[in-house]
C-alpha positions as CSV (number, residue, x, y, z in Angstrom):
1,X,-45.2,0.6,42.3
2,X,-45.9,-3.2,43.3
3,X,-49.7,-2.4,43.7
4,X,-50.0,-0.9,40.6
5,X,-50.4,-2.9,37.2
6,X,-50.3,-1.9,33.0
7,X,-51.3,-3.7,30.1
8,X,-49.3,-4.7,27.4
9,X,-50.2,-6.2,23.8
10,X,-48.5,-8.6,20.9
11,X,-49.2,-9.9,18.3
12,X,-51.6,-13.4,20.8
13,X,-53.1,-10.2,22.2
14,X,-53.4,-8.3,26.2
15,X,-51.4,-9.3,29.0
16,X,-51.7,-7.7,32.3
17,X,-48.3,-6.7,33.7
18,X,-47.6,-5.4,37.5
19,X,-46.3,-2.2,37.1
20,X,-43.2,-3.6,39.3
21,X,-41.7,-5.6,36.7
22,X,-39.5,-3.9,34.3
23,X,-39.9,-6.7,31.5
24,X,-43.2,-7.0,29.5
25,X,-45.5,-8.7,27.5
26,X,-43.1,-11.1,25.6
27,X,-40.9,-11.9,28.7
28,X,-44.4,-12.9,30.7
29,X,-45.3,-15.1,28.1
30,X,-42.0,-16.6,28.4
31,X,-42.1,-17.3,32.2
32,X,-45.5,-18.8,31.6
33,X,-43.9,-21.3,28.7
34,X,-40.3,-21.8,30.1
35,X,-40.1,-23.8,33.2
36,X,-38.0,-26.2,32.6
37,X,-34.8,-25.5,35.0
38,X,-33.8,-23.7,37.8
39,X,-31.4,-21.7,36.0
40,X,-32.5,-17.9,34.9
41,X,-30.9,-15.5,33.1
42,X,-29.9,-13.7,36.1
43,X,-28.0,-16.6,37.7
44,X,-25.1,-15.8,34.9
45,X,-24.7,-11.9,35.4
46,X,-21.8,-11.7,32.8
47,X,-24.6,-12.9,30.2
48,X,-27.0,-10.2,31.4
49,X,-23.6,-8.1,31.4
50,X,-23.4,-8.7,27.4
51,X,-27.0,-8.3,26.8
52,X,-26.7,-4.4,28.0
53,X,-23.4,-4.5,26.2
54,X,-24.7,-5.6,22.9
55,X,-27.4,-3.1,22.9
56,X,-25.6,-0.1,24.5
57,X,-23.4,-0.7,21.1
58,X,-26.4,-1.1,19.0
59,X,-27.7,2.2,20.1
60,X,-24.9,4.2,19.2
61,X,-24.5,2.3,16.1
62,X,-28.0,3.4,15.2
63,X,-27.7,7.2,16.6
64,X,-24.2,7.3,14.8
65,X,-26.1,6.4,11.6
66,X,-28.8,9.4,12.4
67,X,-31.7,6.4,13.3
68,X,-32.2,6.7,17.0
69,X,-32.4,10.9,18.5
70,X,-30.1,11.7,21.3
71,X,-32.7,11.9,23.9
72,X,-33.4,7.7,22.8
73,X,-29.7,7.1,22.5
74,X,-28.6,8.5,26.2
75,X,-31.6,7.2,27.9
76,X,-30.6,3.5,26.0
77,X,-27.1,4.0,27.3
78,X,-27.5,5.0,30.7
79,X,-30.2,1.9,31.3
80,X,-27.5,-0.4,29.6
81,X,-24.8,1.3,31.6
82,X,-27.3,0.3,34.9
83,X,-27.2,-3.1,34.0
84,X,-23.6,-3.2,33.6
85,X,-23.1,-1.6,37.3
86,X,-25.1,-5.0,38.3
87,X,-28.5,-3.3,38.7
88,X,-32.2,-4.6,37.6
89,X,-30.7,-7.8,36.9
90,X,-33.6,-9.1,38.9
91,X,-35.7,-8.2,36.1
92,X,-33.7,-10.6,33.7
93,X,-35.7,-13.8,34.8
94,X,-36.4,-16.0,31.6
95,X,-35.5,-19.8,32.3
96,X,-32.0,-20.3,30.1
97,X,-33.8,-23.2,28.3
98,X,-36.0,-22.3,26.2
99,X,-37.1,-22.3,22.4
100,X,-37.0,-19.6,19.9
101,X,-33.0,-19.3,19.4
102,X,-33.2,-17.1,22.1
103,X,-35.5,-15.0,21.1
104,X,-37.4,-14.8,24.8
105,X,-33.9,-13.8,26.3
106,X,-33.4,-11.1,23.6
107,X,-36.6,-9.6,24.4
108,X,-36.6,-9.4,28.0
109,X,-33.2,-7.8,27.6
110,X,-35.3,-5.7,25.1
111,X,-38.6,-4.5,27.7
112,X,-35.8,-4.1,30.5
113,X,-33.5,-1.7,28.7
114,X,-36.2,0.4,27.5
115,X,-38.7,0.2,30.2
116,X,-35.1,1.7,32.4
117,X,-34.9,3.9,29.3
118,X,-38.5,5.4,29.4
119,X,-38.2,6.1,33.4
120,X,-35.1,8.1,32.8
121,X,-36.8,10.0,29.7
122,X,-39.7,10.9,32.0
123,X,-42.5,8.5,30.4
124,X,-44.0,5.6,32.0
125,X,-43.1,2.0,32.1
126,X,-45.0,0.5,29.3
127,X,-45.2,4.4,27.5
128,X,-43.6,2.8,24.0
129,X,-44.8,5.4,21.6
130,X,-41.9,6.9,22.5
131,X,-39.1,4.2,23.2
132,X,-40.6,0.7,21.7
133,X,-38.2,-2.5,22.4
134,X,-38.5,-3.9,19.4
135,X,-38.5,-0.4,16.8
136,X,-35.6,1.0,18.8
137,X,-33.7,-0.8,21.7
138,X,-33.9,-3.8,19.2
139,X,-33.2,-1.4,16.2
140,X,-31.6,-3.1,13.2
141,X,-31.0,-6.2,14.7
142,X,-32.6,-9.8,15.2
143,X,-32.3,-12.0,17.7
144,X,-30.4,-14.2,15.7
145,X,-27.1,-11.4,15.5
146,X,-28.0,-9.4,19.1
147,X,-28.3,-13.0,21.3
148,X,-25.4,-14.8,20.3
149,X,-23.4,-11.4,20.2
150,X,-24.3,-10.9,24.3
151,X,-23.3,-14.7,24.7
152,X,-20.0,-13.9,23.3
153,X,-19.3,-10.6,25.1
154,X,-20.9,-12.5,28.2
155,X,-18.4,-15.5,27.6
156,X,-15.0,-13.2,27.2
157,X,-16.0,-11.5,30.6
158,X,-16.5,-14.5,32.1
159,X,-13.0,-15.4,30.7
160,X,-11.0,-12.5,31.6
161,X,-12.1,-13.0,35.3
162,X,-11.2,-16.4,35.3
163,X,-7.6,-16.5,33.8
164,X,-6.4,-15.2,37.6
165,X,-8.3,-18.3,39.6
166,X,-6.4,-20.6,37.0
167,X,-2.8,-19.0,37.2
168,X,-3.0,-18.9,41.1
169,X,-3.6,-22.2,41.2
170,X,-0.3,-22.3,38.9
171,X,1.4,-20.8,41.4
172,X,0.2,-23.2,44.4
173,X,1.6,-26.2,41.9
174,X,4.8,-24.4,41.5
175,X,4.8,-23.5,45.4
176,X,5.0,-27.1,45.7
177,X,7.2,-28.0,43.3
178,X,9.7,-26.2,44.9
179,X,9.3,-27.0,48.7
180,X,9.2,-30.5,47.2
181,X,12.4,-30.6,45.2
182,X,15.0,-32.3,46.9
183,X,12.1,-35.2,48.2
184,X,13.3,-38.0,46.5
185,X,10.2,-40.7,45.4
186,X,9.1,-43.3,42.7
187,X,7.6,-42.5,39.7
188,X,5.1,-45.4,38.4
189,X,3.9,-46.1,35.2
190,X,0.6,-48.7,34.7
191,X,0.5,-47.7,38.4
192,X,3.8,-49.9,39.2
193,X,7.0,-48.7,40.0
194,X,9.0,-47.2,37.3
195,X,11.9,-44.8,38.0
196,X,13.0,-43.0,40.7
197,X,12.1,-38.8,40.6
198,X,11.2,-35.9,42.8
199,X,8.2,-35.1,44.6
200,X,8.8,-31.4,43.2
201,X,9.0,-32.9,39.6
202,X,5.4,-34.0,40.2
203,X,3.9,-31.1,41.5
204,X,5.6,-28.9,38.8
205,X,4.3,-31.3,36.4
206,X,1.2,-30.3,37.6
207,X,2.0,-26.9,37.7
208,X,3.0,-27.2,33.9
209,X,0.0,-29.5,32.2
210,X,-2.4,-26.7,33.5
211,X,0.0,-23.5,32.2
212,X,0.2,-25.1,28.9
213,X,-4.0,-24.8,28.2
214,X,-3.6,-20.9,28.6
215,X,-2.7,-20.0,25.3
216,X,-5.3,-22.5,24.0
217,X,-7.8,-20.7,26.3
218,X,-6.6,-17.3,25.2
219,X,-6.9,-18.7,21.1
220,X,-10.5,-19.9,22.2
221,X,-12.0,-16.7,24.0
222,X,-10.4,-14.4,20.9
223,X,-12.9,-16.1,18.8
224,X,-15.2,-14.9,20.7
225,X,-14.6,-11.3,19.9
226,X,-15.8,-12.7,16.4
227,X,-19.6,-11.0,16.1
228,X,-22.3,-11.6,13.6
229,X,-24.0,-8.4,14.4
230,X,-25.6,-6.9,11.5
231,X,-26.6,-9.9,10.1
232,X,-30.1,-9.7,11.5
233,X,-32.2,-12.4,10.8
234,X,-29.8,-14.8,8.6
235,X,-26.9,-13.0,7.5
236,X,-28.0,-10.5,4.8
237,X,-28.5,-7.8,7.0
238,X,-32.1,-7.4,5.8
239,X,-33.4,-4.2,8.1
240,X,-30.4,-2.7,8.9
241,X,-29.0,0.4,6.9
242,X,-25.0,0.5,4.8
243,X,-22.8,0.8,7.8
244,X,-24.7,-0.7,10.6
245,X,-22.2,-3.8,11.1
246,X,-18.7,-1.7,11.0
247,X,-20.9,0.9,13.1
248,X,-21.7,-1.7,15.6
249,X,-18.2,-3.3,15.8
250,X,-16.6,0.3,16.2
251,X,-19.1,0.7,19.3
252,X,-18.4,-2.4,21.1
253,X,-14.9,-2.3,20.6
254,X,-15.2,1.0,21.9
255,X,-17.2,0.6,25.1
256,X,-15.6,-2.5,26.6
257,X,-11.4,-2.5,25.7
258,X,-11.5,-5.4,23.3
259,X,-11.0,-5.9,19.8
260,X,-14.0,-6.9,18.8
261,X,-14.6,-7.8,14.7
262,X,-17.4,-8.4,12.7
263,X,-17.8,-12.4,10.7
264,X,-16.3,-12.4,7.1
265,X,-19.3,-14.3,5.9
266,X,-22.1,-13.0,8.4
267,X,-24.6,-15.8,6.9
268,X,-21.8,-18.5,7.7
269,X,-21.4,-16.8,11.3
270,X,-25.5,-17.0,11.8
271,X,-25.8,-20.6,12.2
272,X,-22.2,-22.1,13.2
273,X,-21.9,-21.8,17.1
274,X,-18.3,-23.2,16.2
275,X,-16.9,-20.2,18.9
276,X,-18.9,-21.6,21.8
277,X,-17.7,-25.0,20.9
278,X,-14.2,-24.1,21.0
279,X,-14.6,-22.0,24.4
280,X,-16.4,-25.1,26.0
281,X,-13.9,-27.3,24.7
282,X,-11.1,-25.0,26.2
283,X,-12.9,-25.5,29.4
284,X,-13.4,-29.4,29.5
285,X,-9.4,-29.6,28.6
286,X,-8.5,-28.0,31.7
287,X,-11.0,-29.9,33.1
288,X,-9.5,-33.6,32.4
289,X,-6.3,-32.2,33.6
290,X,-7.8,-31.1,37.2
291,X,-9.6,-34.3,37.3
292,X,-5.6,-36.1,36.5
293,X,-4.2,-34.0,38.9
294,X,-6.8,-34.8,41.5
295,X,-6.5,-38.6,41.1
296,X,-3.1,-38.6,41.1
297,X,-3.5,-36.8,44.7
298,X,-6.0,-39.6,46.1
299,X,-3.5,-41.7,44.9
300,X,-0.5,-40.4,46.4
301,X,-2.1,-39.5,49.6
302,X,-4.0,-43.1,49.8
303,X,-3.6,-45.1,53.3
304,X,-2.4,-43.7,55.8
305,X,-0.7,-46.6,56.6
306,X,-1.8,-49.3,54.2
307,X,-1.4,-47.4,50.8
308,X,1.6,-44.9,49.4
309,X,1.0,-42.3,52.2
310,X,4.1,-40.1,49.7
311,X,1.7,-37.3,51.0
312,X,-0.8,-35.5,53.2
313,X,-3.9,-33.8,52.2
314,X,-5.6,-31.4,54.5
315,X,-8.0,-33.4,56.8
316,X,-11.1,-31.2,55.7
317,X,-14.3,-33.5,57.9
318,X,-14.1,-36.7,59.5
319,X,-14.4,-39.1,56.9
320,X,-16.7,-42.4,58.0
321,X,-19.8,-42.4,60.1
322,X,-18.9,-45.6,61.0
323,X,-15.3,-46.3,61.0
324,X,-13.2,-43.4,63.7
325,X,-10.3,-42.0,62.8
326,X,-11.2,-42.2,58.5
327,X,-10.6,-38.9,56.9
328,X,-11.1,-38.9,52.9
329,X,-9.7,-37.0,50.5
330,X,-12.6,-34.9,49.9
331,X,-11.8,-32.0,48.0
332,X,-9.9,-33.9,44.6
333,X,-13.2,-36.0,44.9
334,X,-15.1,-33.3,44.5
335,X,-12.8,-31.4,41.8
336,X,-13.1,-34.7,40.2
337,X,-17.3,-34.6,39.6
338,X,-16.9,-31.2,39.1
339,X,-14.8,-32.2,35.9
340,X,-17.0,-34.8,35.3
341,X,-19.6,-32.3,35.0
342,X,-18.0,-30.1,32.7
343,X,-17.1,-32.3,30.2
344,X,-21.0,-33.9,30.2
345,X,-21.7,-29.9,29.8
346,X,-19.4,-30.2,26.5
347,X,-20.8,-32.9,25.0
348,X,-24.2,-31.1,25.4
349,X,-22.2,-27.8,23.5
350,X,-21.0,-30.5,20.8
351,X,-24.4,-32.1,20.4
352,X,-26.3,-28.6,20.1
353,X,-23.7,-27.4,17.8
354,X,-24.3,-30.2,15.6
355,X,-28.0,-29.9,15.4
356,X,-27.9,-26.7,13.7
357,X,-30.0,-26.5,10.5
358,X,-30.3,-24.3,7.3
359,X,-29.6,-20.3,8.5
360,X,-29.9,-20.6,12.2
361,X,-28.9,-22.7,15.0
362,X,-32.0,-23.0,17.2
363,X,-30.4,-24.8,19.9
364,X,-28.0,-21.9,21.1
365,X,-29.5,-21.4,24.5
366,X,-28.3,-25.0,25.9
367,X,-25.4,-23.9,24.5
368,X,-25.0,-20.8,27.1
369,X,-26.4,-22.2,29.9
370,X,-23.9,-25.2,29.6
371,X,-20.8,-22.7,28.3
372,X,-21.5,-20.4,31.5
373,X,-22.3,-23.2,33.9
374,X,-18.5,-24.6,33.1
375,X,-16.8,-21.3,33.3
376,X,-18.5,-21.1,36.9
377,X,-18.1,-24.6,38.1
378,X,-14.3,-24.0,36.9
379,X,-13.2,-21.3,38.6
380,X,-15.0,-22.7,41.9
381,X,-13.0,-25.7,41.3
382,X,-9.6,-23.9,41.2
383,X,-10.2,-21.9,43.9
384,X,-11.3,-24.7,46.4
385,X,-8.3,-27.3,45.4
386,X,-6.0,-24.6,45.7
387,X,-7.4,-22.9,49.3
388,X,-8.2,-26.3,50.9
389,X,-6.0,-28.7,49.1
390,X,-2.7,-28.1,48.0
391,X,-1.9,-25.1,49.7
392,X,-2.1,-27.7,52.5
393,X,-0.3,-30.5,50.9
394,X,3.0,-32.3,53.1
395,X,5.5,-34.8,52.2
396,X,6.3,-37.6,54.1
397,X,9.9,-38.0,53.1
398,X,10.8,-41.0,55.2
399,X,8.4,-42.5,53.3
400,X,9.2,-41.8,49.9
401,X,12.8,-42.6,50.3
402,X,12.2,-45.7,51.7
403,X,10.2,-46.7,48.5
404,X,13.1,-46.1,46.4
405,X,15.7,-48.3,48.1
406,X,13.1,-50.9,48.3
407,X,11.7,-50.7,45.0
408,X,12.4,-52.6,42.3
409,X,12.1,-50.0,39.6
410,X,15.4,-48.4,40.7
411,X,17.1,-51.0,39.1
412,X,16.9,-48.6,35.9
413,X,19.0,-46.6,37.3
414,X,21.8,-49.4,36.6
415,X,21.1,-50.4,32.9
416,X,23.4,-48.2,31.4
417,X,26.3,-49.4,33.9
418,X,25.8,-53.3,34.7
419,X,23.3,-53.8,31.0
420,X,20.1,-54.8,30.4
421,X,20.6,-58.3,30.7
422,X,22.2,-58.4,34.5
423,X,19.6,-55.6,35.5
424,X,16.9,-58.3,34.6
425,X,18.4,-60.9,36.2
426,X,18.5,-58.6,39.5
427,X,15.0,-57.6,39.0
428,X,14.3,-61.0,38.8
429,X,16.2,-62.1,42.0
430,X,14.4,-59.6,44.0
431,X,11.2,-60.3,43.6
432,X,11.6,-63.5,43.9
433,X,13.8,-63.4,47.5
434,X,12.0,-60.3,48.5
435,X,15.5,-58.7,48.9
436,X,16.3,-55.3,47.9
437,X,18.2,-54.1,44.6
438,X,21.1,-52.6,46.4
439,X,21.6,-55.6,48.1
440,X,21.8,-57.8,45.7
441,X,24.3,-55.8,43.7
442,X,26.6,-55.5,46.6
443,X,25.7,-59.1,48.1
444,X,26.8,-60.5,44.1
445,X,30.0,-57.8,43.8
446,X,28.7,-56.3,41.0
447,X,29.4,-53.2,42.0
448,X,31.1,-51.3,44.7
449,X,29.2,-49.3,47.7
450,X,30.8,-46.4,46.3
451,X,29.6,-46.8,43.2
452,X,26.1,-47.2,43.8
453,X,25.8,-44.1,46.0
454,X,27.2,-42.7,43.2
455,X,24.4,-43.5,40.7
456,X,21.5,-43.3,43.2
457,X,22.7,-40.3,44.6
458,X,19.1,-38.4,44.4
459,X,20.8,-35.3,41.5
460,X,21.8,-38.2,39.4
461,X,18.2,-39.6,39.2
462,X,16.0,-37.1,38.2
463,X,17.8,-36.4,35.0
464,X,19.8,-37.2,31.9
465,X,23.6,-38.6,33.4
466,X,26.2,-40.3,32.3
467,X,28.9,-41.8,34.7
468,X,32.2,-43.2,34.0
469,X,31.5,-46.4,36.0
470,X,32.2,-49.9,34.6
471,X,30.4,-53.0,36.5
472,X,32.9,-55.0,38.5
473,X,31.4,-58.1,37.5
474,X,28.4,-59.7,36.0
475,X,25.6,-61.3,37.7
476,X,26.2,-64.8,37.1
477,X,30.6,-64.4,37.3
């Protein structure tokens, strides 16, 4: 068919198609006025995915209400069903940026679907006396209810397949957590030594600040099954039929599992974006948290022998072209940009949600590209700390014990046995003799040998204790 070409008209007038392409007129006219990134529709397949979703539910909204024949309706269904099985999604090639509120998108979904459609029903590509995209495949709808409709379906596909990359890297955290629990290492505060904990306490920390942003992603993505369609062009429904919008909702709710709803106020619901703010927001909160968590692992892992060395990353590449032996931690530095990335890509959602004006929000297709880019860049970022990173991870418990007899911070432990006041004057000893706490308190009598081990025994650190142990003295008896 390559060789072949048609012609197709609109309203600026002829436009000479090859017969390969199942798009048309509108969607050329878009590739010729839309090159601003490398990013097409077809780079995001779950959008495509809710594109064919939004209009397979359209169609049998419409045939339900008697407006589309059964011949129309089954050939509309099958070409949607295509799409959904991940063909022609070639054809889907309109830059994500673009003006128009979308409307390019919506029509190349449009020329595709019934283009598909007119093959099956035995008519030429381009034949659309008999299937048009805008009098039937776009039948009682606007681009203003159909496109943000497919970002939303598009957006809670993309969130059901990504809740299992975030809880395994749960698991790896809690895998940790407990190989780790009877290490025995400083926790620090202002990045200086503050009391002692386990190395399993951290890692389960981690474990824990992630598991905690499920239910806010769940709370998120549910809005998302929030639809405006049927408001057509601002929220009155103007060209659709009594119906149309429980019809639709019915459909979609129907075809993919979900419980999807219409707006209460479908003029409200035409021009607040609010849902894709909230998803992208989701996003960038788990996003600070992986960049935290990755930080906190450069940290941790920094030396090998002239910073904490508490653990071992993976050695991924050699690490210096200059200096031998240098291995970085690579993989938390890259989390970290990735993070960085998302949470520039929410602003950019927060900014376009913002400049929304009157009945419409024009700037909705930033608002994809940036929602789907950070689902994507997430998921990839879970996946790669958890395969090359902490699955990985070691301890180096020599090391970590040895920073909690030395440190200072351990003298915490004493306060509510010796008081505040000798505890200072320790502290203060210490750093100014460069001896150790323990030493002091036995060099001074404070307490006994027995009674220290006692206290700093490791399972009276790392939580809430009280000892019956009175001081023996004070510091300056």
């Amino acid at each position: 068919m390559s060789s072949k070409k048609r012609v197709e008209s609109d309203l600026l007038g002829e436009v000479e198609l090859d017969n390969s392409h199942l798009y048309g007129v509108q969607t050329a006219r878009a590739i010729d006025n839309f090159k601003f990134s490398p990013f097409k529709i077809n780079d995001y397949p779950h959008f495509v995915e809710g594109l064919a979703l939004t209009k397979k539910g359209a169609a049998m909204a419409n045939h339900k209400l008697g407006l589309l024949t059964d011949k129309q309706t089954k050939a509309i269904e099958q070409a949607c069903d295509e799409i959904l099985a991940g063909k022609h999604h070639e054809h889907f090639v309109v830059d994500m940026f673009q003006g128009g509120a979308g409307t390019s998108t919506n029509m190349n979904a449009n020329e595709v679907i019934t283009n598909r459609a007119l093959e099956i029903m035995g008519y030429e590509r381009g034949d659309y006396k008999h299937l048009s995209p805008n009098d039937h495949t776009n039948l009682s709808q606007s681009t203003n209810d159909a496109y943000p409709t497919a970002i939303h379906l598009g957006l809670y596909t993309t969130y059901v397949e990504m809740i299992p990359h975030i809880e395994d890297l749960i698991k790896s955290f809690k895998a940790k957590g407990k190989e780790f629990k009877k290490i025995i290492k400083m926790g620090r505060t202002q990045l200086q030594d503050a009391v002692p904990m386990t190395l399993g306490q951290t890692f389960n920390a981690f474990a824990s600040i992630l598991e905690e942003e499920l239910p806010n992603l769940k709370h998120a993505c549910d809005q998302l099954l929030v639809n405006n369609m049927g408001s057509t062009a601002i929220g009155t429904g103007i060209c659709s039929v009594p119906g149309y919008r429980e019809a639709c909702a019915e459909a979609l709710s129907e075809i993919t599992g979900w419980k999807v709803k219409m707006a209460k106020d479908m003029v409200a619901a035409t021009s607040d974006t609010s849902h894709m703010i909230g998803f992208s927001g989701a996003i960038k909160r788990i996003a600070v948290k992986l960049s935290k968590i990755s930080n906190d692992l450069r940290i941790l892992s920094s030396g090998p022998r002239a910073g904490l060395s508490e653990i071992n990353l993976p050695a991924r590449q050699p690490g210096s072209s200059i200096m031998p032996g240098k291995v970085n931690p690579v993989i938390p530095e890259v989390v970290t940009q990735v993070a960085m990335k998302i949470i520039g890509n929410d602003m950019c959602v927060t900014m376009a949600g913002e400049a929304s004006q009157m009945e419409l929000n024009a700037m909705e297709p930033i608002m994809a590209q940036c929602c789907f880019e950070s689902a994507r860049l997430l998921v990839e970022a879970c996946d790669t700390l958890r395969t090359l990173c902490i699955d990985g991870i070691t301890a180096n418990k020599n090391i970590t014990e040895e920073q909690v007899h030395s440190s200072i911070g351990v003298v915490t432990a004493l306060n509510p046995y010796i008081g505040y006041k000798n505890s200072t004057k320790i502290a203060k000893e210490a750093i100014n003799t460069g001896k150790g706490i323990v030493e002091i308190v036995l060099e001074k009598g404070i307490l006994s040998k027995e009674q220290l081990d006692q206290i700093l025994a490791p399972e009276n650190l790392i939580k809430p204790v009280r000892l019956d142990i009175k001081p023996l003295k004070n510091f300056e008896d």
